[in-house]
N, C-alpha and C positions, 0 to 999 in steps of 0.2 A: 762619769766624765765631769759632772758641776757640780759644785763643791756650793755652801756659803759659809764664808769663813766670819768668823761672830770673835774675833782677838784682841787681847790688850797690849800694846808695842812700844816697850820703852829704852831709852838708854843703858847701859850696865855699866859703872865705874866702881867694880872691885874685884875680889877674887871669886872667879867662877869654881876654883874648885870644890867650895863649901856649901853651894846651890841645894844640890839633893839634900844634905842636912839641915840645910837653913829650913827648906820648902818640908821636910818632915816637921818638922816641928810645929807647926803651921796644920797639917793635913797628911794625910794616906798616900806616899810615892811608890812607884814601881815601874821594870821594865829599862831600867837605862840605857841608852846606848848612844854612839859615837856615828855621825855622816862626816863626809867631805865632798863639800857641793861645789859646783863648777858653773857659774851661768852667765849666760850672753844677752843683754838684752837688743831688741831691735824697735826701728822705726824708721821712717824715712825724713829725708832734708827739709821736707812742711810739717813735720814733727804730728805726723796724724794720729797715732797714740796719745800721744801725750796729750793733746789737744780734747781730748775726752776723757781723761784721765783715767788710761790703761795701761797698761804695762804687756807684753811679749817679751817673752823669753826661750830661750832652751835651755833645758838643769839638767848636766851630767851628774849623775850622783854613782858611789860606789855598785849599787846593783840594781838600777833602771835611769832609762834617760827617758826625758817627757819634753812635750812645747807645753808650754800653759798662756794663757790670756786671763788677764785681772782686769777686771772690767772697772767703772766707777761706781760706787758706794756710798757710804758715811765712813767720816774718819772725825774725832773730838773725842779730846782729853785721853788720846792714848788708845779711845777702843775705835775699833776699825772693824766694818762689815762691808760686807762685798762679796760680788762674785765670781768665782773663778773656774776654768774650764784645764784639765789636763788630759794630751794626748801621750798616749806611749810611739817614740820614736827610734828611729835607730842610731847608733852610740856617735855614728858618722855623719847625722844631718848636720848642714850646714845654716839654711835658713827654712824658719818656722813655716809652714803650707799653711793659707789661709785658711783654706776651704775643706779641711778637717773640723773646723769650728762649726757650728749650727750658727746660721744667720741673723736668729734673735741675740746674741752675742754681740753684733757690733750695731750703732745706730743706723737709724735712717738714713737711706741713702747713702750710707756708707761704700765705697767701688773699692769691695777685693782685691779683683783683677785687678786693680791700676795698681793698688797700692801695692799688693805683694812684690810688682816688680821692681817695684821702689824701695823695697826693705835692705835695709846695710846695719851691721852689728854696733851700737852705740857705745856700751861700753861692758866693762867685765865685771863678775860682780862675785868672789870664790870666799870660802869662810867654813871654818869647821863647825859644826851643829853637835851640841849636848843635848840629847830629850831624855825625859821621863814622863810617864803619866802622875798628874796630882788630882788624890782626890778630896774635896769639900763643900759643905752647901748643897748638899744633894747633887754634887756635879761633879763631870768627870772632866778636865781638862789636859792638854798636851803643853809643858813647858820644853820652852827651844832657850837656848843659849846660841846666839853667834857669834862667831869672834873671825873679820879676816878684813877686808878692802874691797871699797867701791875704786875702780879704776876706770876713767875715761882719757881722753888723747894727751892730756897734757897737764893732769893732778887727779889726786886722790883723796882717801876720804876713808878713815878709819873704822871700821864698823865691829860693835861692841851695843848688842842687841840683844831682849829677852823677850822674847813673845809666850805670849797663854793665850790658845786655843782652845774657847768652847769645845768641846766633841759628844758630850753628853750633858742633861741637865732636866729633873724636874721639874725646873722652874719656870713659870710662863713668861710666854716671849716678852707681855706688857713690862715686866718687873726684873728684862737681863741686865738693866740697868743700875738699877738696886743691887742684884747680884756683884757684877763689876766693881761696886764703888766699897762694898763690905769687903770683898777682897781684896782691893788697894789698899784701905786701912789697916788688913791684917800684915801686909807686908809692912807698911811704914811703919808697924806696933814692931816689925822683928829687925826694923833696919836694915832693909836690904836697899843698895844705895842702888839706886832709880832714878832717871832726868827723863826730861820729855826730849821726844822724835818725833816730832809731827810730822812727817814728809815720810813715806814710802822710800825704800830703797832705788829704785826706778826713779822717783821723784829730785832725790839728794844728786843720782848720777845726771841727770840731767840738766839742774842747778847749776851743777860746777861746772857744764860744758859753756851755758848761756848766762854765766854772772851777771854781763852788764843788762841782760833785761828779767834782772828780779823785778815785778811787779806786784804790788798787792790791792785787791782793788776795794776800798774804803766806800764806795756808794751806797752799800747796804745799809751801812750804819745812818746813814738822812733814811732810808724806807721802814726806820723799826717805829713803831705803832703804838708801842708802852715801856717803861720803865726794863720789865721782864725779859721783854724782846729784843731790847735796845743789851741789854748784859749779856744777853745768847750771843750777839755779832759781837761784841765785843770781844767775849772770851777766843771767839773765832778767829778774830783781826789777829788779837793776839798771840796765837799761834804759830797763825803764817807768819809775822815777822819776826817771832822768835826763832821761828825756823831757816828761814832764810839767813839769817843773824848768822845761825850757827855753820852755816854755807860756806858764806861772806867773809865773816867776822869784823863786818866793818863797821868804822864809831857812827857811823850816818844809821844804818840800819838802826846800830843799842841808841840813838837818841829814840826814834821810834818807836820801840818795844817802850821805852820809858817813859813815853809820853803815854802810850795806850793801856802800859802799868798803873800810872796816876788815874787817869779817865776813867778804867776801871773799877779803880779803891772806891774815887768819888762814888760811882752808882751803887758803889753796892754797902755803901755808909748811908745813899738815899733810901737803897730798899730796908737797910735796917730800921730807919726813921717811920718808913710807912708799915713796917708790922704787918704785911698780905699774911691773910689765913694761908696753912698749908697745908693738903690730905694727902696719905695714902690710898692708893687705886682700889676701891668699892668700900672706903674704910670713911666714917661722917665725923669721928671725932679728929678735931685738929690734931696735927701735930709737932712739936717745937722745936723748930730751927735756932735758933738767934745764937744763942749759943755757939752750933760749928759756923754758922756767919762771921760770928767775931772772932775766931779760930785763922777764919780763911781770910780776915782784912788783916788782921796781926801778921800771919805767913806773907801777907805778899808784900806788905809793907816795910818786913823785914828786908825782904829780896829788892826791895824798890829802890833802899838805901844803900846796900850793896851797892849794886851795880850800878848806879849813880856815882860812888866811888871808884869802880871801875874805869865807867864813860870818862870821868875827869883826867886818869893817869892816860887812857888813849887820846883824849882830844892833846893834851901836854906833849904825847910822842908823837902826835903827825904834824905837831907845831916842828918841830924837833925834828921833821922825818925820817921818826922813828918805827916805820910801818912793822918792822921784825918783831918786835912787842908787842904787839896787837894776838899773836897765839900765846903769849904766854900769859896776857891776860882776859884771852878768854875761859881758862883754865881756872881764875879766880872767880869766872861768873858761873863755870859751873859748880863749884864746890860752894858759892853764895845759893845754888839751886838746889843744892844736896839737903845745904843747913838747913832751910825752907821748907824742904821735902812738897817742890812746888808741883812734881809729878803729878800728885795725890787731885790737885785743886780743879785743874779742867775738869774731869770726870764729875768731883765732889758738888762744883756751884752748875753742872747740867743738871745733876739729878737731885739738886735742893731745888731748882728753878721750875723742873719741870712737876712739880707738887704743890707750887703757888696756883692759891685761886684768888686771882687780880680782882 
């Protein structure tokens, strides 16, 4: 019934039907096959999921239906861990039963009963599923291709997704990390075009219901402790507002990303300056960063200009109230993110950071 799902979740802007050849070439595929998933998610009007950040749903799928609950986790740079619970239900439920879940499942204090009878379907969320299993790195993984729409009451929202599902792996837990970021590289080595999705699907559909209260909360950034600490929220900040961004798509939001783009560069121009030793986990001889550092200030700095480019032509059309161009150029900040292969970079400055010894 609990799953923990250990996944890397990113954008897809190209042709899926090359995927299995692409990803052969790369590692050992098999198994293909085609879903058609159907799913509902819920919550009620105090939005008590989402307020913990979980998700409830029910997945029609072609030959079983389930409730599932995703509970909160970790999600940076694209990999996403958490836990998840699925029941098998009948093709005809209508809303998810609480009290099929085990208790340790939702927080403290959390009232079932109230809330179940408060639960109303949010929004729809259907999309055709490509899998295979891929194998590499002593590991076995599950690739999904999504391709369909997030749908809530009054707009939607594209969805064009590739997820890698851990399912097997020699590797120890300390070092899934490492695992993770040697595999992004191998994709960005074979050009498979990848953007970041930092938002959970549940997360995107609920954005677009409460636009006007995107909030991001920037506190953390005054509580970081060291140089090291302070780049960890950063990278973090800058997620969520690029996330959101991509909700939005509004030029308020991309000043933001590009201010926390710059503020970024700078730190990690300082960490280059300070040269912290860096090890591998039980391993005493250093080992040398600087190099992909300068790799990763060069890509973003790339993407910095960019979209600074961009922000300019949108602030010109809302001068202009030309709000209708505002999607057509956010399409230039994704293909500025393609160039960039900025996918790659969350993941790549966690796990160079998390090898400094300050």
């Amino acid at each position: 019934m609990q799953n923990k799902e250990i996944e890397l979740k990113f954008g897809f802007d190209g042709d899926a039907r090359n995927l299995h050849q692409v990803f052969a070439n790369i590692g050992r595929v098999s198994g293909e096959t085609t879903l058609h998933l159907d799913n509902t998610y819920f919550d009620t009007d105090k939005r008590d999921f989402f307020s913990f950040k979980a998700g409830l749903r029910i997945r029609i799928a072609d030959n079983y239906s389930e409730q599932t609950l995703k509970v909160k986790g970790e999600s940076a740079g694209g990999l996403h861990k958490r836990s998840e619970y699925n029941i098998p239900v009948e093709r005809n439920t209508k809303v998810p039963d609480l009290s099929l879940f085990p208790q340790e499942a939702f927080p403290a204090g959390f009232d079932t009963e109230s809330v179940q009878k408060e639960l109303k379907p949010v929004c729809n969320i259907s999309f055709e599923r490509k899998l295979f299993n891929f194998e590499i790195l002593d590991s076995v993984f599950e690739v999904a291709y999504d391709h369909g729409i997030i749908k809530v009451a009054d707009a939607s929202y594209p969805l064009n997704e590739l997820e890698i599902e851990l399912k097997e792996s020699s590797v120890k837990s300390d070092e899934l990390l490492n695992l993770f970021s040697i595999l992004c590289s191998k994709l960005a080595e074979n050009d498979i075009p990848l953007l970041l999705e930092p938002f959970s699907k549940m997360h995107r559909a609920t954005l677009l219901q409460e636009r006007n209260k995107n909030v991001v909360d920037v506190t953390e950034l005054s509580n970081a402790d060291d140089l090291v600490s302070h780049i960890s929220k950063q990278i973090s900040l800058f997620e969520q507002m690029y996330g959101l961004y991509l909700i939005s798509l509004e030029a308020n939001l991309l000043s933001f990303v590009l201010t926390q783009l710059k503020e970024l560069i700078c730190s990690l121009k300082a960490l280059k300056r300070r040269n912290y030793y860096a090890f591998l986990p039980m391993q005493r001889e250093p080992v040398e960063y600087m190099d992909d550092l300068k790799v990763i200030i060069r890509l973003l700095k790339s993407f910095y200009r960019r979209c600074n480019v961009v922000y300019k032509k949108m602030s010109r059309a809302r001068l202009k109230e030309n709000i209708d161009r505002y999607e057509e150029l956010s399409l230039e900040i994704r293909k500025a993110e393609l160039h960039s292969k900025i996918f790659l970079i969350p993941l790549k400055l966690r796990q160079l950071i998390s090898l400094i010894n300050k």
